[in-house]
C-alpha positions as CSV (number, residue, x, y, z in Angstrom):
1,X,-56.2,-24.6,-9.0
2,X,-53.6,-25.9,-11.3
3,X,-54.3,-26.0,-14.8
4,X,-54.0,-29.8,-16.2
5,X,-50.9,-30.6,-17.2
6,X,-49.0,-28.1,-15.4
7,X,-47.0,-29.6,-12.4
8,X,-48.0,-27.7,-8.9
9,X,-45.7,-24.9,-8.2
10,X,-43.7,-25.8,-4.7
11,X,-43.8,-23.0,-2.3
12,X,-40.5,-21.6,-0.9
13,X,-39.9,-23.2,2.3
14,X,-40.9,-21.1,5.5
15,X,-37.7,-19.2,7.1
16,X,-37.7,-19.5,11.0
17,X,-37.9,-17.2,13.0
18,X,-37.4,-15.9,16.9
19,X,-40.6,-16.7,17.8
20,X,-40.2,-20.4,16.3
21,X,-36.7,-20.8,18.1
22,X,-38.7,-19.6,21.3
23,X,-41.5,-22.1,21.1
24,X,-39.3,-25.2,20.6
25,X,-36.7,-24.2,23.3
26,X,-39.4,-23.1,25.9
27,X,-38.3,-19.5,26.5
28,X,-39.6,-16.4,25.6
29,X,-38.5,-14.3,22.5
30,X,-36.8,-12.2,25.0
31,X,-34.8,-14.6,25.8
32,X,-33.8,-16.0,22.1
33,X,-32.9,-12.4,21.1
34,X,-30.7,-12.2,24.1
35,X,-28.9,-15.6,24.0
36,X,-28.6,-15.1,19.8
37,X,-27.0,-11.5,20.3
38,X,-24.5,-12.3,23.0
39,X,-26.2,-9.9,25.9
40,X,-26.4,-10.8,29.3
41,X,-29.8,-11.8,31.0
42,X,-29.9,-15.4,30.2
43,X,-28.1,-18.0,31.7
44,X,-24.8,-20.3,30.6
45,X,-27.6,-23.1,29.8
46,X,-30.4,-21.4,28.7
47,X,-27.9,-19.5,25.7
48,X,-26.8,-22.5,25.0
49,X,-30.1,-24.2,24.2
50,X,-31.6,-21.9,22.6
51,X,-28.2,-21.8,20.2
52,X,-28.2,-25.7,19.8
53,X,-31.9,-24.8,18.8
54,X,-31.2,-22.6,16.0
55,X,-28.9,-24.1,14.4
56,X,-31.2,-27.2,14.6
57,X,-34.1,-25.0,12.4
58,X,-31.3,-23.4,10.7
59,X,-31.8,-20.0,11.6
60,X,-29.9,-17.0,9.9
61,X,-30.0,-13.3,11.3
62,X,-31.6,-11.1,9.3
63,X,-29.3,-9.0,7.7
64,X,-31.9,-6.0,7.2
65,X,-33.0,-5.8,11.0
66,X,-29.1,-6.5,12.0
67,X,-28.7,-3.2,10.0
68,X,-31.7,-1.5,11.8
69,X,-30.3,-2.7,15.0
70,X,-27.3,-1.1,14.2
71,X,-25.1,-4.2,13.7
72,X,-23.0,-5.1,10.8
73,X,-24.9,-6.0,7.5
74,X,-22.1,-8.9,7.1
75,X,-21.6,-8.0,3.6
76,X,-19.1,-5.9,1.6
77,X,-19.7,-4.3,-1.7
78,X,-17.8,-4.6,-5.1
79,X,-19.2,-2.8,-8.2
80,X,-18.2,-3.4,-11.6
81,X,-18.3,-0.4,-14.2
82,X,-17.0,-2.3,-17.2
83,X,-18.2,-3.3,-20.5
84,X,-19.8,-6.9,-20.2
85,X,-18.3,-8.3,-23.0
86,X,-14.9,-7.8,-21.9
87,X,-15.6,-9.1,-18.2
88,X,-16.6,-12.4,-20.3
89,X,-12.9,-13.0,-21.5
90,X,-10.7,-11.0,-18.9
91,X,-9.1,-13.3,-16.5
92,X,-7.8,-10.2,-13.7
93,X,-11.2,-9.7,-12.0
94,X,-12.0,-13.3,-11.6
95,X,-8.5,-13.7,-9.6
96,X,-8.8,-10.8,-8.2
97,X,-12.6,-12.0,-6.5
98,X,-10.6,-15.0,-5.7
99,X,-8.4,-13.4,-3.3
100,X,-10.8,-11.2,-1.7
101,X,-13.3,-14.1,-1.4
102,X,-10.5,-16.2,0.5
103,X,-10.1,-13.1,2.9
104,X,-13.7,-12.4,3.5
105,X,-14.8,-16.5,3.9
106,X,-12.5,-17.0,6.6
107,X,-14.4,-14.5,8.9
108,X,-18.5,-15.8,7.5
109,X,-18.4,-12.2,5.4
110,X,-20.0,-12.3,2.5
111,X,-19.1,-10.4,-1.1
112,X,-22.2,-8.6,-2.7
113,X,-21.3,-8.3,-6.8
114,X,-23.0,-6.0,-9.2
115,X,-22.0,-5.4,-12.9
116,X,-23.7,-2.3,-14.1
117,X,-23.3,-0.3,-17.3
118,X,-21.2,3.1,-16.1
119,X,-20.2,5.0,-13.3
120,X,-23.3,7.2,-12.7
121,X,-25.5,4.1,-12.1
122,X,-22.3,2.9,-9.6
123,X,-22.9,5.8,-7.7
124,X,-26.6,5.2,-7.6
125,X,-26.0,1.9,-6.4
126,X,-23.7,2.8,-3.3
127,X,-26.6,5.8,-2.7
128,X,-28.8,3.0,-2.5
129,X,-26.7,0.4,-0.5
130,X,-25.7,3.2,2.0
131,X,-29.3,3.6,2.1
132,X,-30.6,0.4,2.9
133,X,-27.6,-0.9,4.8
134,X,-26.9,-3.4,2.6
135,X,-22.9,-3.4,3.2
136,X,-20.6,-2.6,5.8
137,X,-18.2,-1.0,3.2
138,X,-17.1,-1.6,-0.5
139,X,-13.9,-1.9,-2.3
140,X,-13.4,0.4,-5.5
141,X,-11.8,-0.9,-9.0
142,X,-11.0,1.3,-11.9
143,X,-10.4,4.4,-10.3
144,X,-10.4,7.3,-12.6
145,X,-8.5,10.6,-13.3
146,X,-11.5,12.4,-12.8
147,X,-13.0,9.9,-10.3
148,X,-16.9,11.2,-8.3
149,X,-16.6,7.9,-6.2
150,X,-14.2,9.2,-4.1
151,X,-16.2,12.1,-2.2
152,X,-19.3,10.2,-2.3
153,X,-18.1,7.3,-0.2
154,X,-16.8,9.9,1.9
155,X,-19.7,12.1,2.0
156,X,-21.8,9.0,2.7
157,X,-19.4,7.9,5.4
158,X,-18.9,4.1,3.7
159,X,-16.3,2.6,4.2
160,X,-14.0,2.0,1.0
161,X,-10.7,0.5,-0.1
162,X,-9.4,2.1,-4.0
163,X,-8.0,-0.8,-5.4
164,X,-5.2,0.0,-7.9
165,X,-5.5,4.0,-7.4
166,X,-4.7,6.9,-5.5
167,X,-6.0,8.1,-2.3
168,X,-4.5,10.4,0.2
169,X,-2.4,8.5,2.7
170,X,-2.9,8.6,6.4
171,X,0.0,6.5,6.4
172,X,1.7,4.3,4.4
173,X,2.3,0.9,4.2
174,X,4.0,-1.5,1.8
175,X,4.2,-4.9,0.6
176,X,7.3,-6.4,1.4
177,X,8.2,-7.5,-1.8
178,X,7.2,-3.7,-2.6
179,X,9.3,-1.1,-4.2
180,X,9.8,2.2,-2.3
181,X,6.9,2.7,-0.1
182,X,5.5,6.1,-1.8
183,X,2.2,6.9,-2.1
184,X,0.5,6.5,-6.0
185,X,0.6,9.6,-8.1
186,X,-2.1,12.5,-7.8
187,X,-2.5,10.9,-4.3
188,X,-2.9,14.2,-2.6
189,X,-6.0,15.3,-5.2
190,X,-8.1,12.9,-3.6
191,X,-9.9,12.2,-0.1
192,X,-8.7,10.2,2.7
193,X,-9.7,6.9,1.5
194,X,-7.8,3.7,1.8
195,X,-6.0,2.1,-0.9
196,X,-3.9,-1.0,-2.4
197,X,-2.0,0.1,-5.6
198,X,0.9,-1.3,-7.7
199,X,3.6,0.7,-9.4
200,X,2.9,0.8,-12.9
201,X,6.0,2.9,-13.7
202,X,8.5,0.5,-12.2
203,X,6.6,-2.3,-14.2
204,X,7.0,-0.4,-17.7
205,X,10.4,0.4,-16.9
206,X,11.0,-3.4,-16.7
207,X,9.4,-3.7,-19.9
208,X,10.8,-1.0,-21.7
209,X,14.4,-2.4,-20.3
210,X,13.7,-6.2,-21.4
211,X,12.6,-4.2,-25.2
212,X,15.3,-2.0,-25.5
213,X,17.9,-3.9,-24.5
214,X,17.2,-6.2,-27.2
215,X,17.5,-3.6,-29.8
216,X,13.8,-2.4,-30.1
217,X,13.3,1.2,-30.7
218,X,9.4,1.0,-32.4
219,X,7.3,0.0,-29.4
220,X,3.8,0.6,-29.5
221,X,1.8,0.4,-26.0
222,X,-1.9,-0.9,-26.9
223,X,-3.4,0.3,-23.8
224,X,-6.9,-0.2,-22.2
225,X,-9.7,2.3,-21.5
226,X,-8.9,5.6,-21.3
227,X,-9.6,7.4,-18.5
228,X,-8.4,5.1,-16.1
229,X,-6.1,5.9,-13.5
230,X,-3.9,2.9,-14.1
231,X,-4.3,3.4,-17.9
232,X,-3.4,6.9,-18.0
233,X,-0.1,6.1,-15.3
234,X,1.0,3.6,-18.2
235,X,0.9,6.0,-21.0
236,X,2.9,8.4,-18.9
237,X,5.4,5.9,-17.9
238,X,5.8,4.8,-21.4
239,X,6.6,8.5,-22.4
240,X,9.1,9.0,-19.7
241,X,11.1,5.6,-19.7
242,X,11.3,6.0,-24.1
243,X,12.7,9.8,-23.2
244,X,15.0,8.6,-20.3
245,X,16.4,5.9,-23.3
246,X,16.1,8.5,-26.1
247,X,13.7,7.2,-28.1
248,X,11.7,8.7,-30.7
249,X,8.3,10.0,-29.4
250,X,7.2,9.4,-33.2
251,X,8.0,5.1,-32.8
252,X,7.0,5.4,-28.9
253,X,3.7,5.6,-28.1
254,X,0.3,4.2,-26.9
255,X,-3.2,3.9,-28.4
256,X,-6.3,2.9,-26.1
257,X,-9.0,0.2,-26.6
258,X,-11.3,-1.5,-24.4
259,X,-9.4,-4.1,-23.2
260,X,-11.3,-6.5,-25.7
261,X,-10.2,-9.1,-27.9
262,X,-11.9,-7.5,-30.8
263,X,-10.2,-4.1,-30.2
264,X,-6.4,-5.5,-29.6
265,X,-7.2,-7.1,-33.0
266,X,-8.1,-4.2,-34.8
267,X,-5.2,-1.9,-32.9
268,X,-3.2,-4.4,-33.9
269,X,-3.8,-4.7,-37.9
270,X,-4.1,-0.8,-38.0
271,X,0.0,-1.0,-36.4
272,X,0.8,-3.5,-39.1
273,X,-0.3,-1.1,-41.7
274,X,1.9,1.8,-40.7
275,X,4.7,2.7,-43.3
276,X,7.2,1.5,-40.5
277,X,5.5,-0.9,-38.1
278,X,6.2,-1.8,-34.9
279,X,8.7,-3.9,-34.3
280,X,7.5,-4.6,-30.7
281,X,4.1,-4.2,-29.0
282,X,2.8,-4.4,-25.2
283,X,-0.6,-5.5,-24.9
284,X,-2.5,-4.4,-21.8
285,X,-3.6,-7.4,-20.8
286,X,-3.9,-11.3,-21.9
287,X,-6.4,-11.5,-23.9
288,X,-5.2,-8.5,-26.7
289,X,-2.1,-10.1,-26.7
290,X,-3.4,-13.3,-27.6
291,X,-5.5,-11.5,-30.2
292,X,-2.4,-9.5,-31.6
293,X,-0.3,-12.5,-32.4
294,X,-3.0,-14.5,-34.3
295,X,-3.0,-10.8,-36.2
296,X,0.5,-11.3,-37.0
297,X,0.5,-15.2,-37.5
298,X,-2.8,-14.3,-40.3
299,X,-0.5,-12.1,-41.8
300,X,2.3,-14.4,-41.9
301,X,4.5,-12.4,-39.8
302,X,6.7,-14.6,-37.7
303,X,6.5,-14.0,-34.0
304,X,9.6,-13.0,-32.0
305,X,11.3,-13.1,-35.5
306,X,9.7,-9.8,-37.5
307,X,7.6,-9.0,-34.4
308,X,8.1,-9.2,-30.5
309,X,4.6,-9.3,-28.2
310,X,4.4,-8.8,-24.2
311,X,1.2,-8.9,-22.3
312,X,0.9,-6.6,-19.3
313,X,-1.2,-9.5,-17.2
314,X,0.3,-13.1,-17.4
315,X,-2.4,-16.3,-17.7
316,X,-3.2,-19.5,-18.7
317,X,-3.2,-18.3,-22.4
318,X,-0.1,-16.5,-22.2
319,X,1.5,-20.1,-21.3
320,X,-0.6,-22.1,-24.0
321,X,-0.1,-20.0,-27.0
322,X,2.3,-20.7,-29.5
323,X,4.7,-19.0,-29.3
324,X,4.6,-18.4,-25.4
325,X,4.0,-14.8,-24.7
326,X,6.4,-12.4,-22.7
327,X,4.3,-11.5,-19.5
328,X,4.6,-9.5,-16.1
329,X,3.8,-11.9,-13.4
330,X,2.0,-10.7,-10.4
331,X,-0.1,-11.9,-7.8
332,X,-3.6,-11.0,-8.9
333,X,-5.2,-13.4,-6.1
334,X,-2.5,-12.0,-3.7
335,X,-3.5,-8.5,-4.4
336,X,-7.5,-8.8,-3.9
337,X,-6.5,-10.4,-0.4
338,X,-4.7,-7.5,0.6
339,X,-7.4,-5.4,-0.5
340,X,-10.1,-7.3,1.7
341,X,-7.8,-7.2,4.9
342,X,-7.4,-3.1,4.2
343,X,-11.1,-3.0,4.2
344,X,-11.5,-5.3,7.5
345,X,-9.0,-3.6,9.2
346,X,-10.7,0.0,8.5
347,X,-14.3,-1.5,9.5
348,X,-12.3,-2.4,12.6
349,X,-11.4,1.3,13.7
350,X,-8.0,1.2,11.6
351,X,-6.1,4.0,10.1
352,X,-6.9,4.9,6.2
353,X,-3.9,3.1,5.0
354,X,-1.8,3.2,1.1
355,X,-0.7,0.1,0.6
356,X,1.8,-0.7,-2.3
357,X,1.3,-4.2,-3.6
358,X,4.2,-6.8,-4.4
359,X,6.1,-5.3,-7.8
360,X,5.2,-7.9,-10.9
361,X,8.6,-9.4,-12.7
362,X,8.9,-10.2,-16.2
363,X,8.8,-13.3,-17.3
364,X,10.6,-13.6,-20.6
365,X,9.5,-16.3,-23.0
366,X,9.1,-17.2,-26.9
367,X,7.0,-13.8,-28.0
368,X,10.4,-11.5,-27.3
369,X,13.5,-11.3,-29.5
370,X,16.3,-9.3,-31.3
371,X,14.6,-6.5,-33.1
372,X,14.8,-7.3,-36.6
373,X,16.9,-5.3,-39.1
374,X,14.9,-3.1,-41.1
């Protein structure tokens, strides 16, 4: 009974099912499962009624007996390993979701999203969905330098696109606004999985070009979470393009965060406090940049004047704060697309592909100047 005062609870409506499709078309179940799965033993006008029927109760497969069946689950798998609080404020993943959900709608696939709290429970979860058949394969973001997920996807047999790492290249492929179609560094340490990357050298290099030519020679990289492939590739590039350029390794350098406002804040006031700051500093992505130059406006250091700022990802709030920020432009949607048709195109019996993205350009704006004279 309900209690008084407390509205009835509705029940969930009733799914329906083979048996109901059978009933109201006037066939037997037989027949449903053969007309719904495309085999022959029914005729042209029989599968065709039972069709108009189901979409009439709207009937779904069920994704759980497709996967017993041995049919596709109709679902692909993308796992984020990051802290929650900086998913809340970082604009790259919710492009990047955009792009692949573009790909993946167009052929009635859906995305399956999980946020957990670190890579062990990741790899739990792709035990599990291997398991259960949840997904017909996943796509991988982050990778590591000492990445697990690589073998286990390939121990488990799941199909899996690396997004942004390496991978070892059946072949290689390349975006044709690409660079030199190479495969991603430590490529060979890894198993054959496929994999979309961009070149972070050649995008420091552009950087460090647009800096130095300007008369910078203190540049400070405020980098994201160490450990990550792509993190780790920027630090190195950093180093190589300030040796190439002969600048001191002492005024060149990088210190890691967690991609949070909070932390690009604090990396940034502990730089202002050095007996000879910065005169320049790259922010891994938007939102530390952002951070960074309300650092410097607090402080009442003028921005490009005393200090010039460049985020690594351009956004809205690169274009909206004052002064505009120095960003690399890429196509973040563009790049989760071309992830999602790797992963199609392997589910379809396709090679394990590399697949270098479109290179990001600078786009110079208010944040960059003339180094100031010390």
């Amino acid at each position: 009974m309900t209690a008084p005062g407390e509205a009835a609870r509705p029940k969930p409506a009733r799914r329906p099912t083979i048996k109901d499709i059978a009933r109201r078309a006037g066939v037997s179940e037989s027949a449903v499962s053969f007309a719904l799965n495309d085999r022959p033993g029914v005729s042209r006008d029989t599968r065709a009624r039972v069709r108009r029927v189901a979409e009439e109760l709207g009937w779904q497969a069920n994704s759980a007996a497709r996967a017993l069946s041995g049919e596709r689950a109709g679902a692909l798998g993308l796992v984020l390993a990051r802290p929650a609080q900086t998913l809340g404020v970082e604009s790259f993943f919710l492009q990047l979701v955009s792009g692949i959900q573009e790909v993946l709608s167009a052929r009635k696939i859906a995305l399956l999203l999980q946020v957990v709290e670190d890579l062990g429970t990741e790899c739990a979860l792709y035990r599990r969905w291997w398991a259960e058949r949840r997904v017909d394969g996943v796509l991988v973001v982050d990778p590591r330098t000492e990445d697990p997920r690589p073998e286990l996807l390939t121990a488990l047999g799941l199909p899996a696109v690396v997004i942004g790492g390496p991978a070892a290249p059946a072949a290689v492929a390349q975006h044709p606004d690409a660079a030199a179609a190479v495969p991603p560094p430590d490529a060979a340490a890894q198993p054959p999985l496929a994999t979309v990357w961009a070149d972070d050298a050649k995008a420091m290099a552009r950087i460090l070009d647009h800096l130095y030519g300007l008369g910078h020679r203190r540049i400070v990289h405020v980098a994201g979470l160490p450990g990550l492939a792509h993190t780790e590739r920027r630090i190195r590039s950093l180093r190589t393009e300030a040796a190439l350029r002969g600048l001191d390794a002492r005024h060149v350098r990088s210190v890691t965060t967690d991609y949070s406002d909070a932390e690009g804040a604090e990396a940034t006031r502990r730089l202002l406090d050095d007996a000879r700051p910065p005169t320049a500093i790259i922010y891994d992505n938007d939102v530390m940049a952002v951070a960074g130059t309300a650092v410097a406006a607090g402080r009442g250091i003028p921005v490009p004047a005393a200090l010039s700022i460049v985020a690594w990802d351009d956004s809205a709030l690169c274009r909206v704060t004052h002064p505009r920020l120095t960003a690399l432009v890429r196509d973040t949607p563009g790049f989760g697309r071309l992830a999602a048709q790797e992963l199609l195109a392997v589910l379809d019996g396709g090679p394990h592909r590399t697949v270098q993205g479109e290179l990001p350009h600078l786009e110079a704006r208010e944040s960059t100047g003339p180094c100031p004279h010390d």
